[in-house]
N, C-alpha and C positions, 0 to 999 in steps of 0.2 A: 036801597034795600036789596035793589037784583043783583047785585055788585058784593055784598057782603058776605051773600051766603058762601059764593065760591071761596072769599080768603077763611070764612071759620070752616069749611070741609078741610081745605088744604092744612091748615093751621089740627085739627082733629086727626088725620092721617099720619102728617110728621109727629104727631105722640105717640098714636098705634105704631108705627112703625121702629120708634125710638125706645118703647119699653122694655125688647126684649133684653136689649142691652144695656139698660139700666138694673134690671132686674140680674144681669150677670156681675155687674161692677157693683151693687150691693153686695152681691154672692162673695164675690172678695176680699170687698172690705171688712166683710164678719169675720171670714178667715183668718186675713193681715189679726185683724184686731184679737182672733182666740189665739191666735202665738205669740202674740206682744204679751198677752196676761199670760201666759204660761214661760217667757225669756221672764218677766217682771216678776214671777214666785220665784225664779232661780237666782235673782240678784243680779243679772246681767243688764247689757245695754241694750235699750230699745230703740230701734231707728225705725221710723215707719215708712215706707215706700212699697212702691205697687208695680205687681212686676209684671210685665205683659205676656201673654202665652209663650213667644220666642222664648223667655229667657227659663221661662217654667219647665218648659220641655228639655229645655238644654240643661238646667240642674237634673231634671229626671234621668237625663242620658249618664250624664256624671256620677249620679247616685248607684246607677246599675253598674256601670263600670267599676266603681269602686266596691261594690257588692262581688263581683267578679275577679275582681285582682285577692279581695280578703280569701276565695273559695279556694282560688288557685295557690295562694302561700299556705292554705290548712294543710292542701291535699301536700304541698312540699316538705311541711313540717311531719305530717303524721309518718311520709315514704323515708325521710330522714329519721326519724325515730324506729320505724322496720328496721333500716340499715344498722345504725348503732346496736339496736338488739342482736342482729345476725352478727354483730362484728365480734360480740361480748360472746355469743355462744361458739364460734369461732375459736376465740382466747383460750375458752375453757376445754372446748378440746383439743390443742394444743396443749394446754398445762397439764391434760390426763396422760397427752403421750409422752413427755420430757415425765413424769412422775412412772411413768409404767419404764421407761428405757434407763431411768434412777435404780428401778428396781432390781435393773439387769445386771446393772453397774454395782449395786451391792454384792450381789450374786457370784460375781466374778466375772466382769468384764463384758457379757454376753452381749447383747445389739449394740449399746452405745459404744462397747471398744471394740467389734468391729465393724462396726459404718465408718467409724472417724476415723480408726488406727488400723485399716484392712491392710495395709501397705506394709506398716514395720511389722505384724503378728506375722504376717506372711513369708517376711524374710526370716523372721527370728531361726525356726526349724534349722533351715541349713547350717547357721551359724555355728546352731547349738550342737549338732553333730558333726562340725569340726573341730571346735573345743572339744570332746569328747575324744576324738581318733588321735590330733594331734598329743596334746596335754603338754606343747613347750610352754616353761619356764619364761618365755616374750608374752605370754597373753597374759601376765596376771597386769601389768602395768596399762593393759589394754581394759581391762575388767573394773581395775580401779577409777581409769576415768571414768567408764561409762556407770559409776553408782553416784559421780558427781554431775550435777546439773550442768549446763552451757553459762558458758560469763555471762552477767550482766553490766558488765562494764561499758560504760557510754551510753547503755540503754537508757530512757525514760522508762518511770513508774508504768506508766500502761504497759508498754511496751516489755519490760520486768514482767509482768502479771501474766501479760498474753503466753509469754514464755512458759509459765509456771504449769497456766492453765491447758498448754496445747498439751503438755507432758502426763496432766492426771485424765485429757480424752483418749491420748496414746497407749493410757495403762501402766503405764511406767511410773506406778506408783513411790521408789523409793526415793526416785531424781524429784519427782514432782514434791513430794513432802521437802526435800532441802531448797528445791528452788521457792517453797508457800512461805517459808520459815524465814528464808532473808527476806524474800518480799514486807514482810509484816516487820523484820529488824529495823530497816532502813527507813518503811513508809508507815509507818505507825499511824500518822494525821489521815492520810491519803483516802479519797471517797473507795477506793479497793478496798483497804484495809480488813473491813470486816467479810468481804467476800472471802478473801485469801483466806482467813481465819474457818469459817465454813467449810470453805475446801480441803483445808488442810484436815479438818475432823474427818472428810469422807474419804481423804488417802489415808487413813488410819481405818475408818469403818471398814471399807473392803477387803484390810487385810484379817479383819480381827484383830486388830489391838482396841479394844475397847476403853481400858483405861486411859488409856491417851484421844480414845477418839471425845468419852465423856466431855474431859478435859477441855478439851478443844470445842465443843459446841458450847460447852458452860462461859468460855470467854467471851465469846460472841456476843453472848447474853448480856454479860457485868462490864463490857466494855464498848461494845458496839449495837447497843439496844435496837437503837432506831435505822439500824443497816436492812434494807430487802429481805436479805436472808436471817434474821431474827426470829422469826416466827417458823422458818424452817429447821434453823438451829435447835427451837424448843421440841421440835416432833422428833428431831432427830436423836436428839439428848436423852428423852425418852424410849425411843428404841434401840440405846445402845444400852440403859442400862436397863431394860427387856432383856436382855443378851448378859447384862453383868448379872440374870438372875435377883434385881431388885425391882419386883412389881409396882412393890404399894410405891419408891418414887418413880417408877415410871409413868404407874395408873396420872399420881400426881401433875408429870408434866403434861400429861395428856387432859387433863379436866385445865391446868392455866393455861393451855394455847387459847383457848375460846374466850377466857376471862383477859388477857392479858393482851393478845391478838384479835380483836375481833375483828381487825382489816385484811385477814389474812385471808391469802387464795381461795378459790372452794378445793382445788385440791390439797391442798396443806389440811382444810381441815378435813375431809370427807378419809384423806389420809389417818389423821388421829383417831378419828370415829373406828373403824373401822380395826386400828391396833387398840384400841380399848376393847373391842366388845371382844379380838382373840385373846385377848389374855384376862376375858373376865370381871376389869376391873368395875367396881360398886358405880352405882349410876348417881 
């Protein structure tokens, strides 16, 4: 009897001492078991396993990390999406200043021919007051070339265009119109094409020839719809026949840019808004 009591104390201590930990590994297994019924309402697979602190902590660690790397790609994504907006507000003033140095260029030549063409304008003067003094019978053969564009013989289509194109930033609107004019003879298919066509309306616009410039933005239209300059064609087409004193089709082209172009620039259209309300046309 004196022997017994010592192994039930000993035997009573290793319980107390054992319960706290049983009482955590029940703690557990409610857990394990409330995410097994909740993977089990989801249709998935249930595996049951019990995971020891080490590995618990170590998915914790992982969990935050991955919390961490999503916070960091928002903040990348949101400073990416800043940029893009600044890039687009950017574009658009950009397309105000090529629409405001358009207008120069209407005008007669003002910034945009001489920023790009400061070089020949500069020379011309002298020139032109040796023609004047002289007046030999040798310059008309000299005069005559120079109303003919430069060959394009052996050139490539771009290479044709670029030619075309340096001659309508140089001002040299008559060369420029015969070099737009074979450009579009020869390359009809060509992705230029309906640029040339464009341009060749605006070496008409600048000079005043209106019926030829109409002409010419109207092709753009009925031949080359889906060309970039389409929707420029159409405002322009409009402010030539502005100019031919036909409102109501002007008004007209200027209400179908927005219906026909709605992909078009904001300056293209803030452009039409804008010749609508001067010359009145009905809302």
């Amino acid at each position: 009897m004196t022997h017994i009591r010592p192994v039930a104390a000993l035997l009573l201590g290793g319980m107390l001492a054992a319960s706290p930990a049983l009482a955590q590994s029940k703690g557990q297994i409610e857990r394990l078991q409330s995410l097994e019924t909740q993977v089990a309402a989801l249709g998935g697979p249930v595996e049951v396993a019990q995971l020891s602190p080490s590995v618990a902590a170590d998915f914790e660690i992982r969990l935050q990390n991955l919390e961490r790397s999503m916070q960091e790609l928002t903040g990348k994504y949101e400073e990416s999406t800043y940029q893009i907006t600044q890039l687009r507000e950017r574009l658009e003033k950009i397309n105000g200043d090529i629409d405001f140095r358009l207008k120069d260029l209407e005008k007669g030549g003002g910034a945009m021919g001489g920023a790009m063409g400061g070089a020949m304008s500069d020379a011309a003067p002298p020139k032109a007051a040796a023609k004047a003094e002289d007046k030999k019978p040798a310059d008309k053969p000299a005069q005559t070339a120079a109303a003919n564009p430069p060959s394009t013989a052996g050139l490539s289509p771009e290479k044709q265009y670029e030619q075309a194109f340096e001659l309508l930033r140089n001002s040299d609107y008559d060369r420029a119109e015969k070099a737009l004019q074979e450009f579009i003879v020869k390359n009809k298919s060509h992705a230029y094409a309906g640029n040339a066509q464009y341009w060749l309306g605006e070496s008409y616009y600048v000079r005043n020839k209106y019926p030829e410039a109409a002409q010419a933005f109207a092709e753009v239209l009925s031949k080359y719809r889906t060309n970039p300059k389409a929707a420029d064609s159409l405002l322009k087409l409009g402010m030539t026949l502005q100019q031919m004193n036909k409102k109501s089709d002007a008004c007209t082209a200027f209400s179908q840019l927005l219906t026909k172009f709605p992909e078009a620039s904001a300056s293209v259209k803030r452009r039409a808004d804008t010749e609508r309300k001067r010359i009145n046309c009905p809302a």
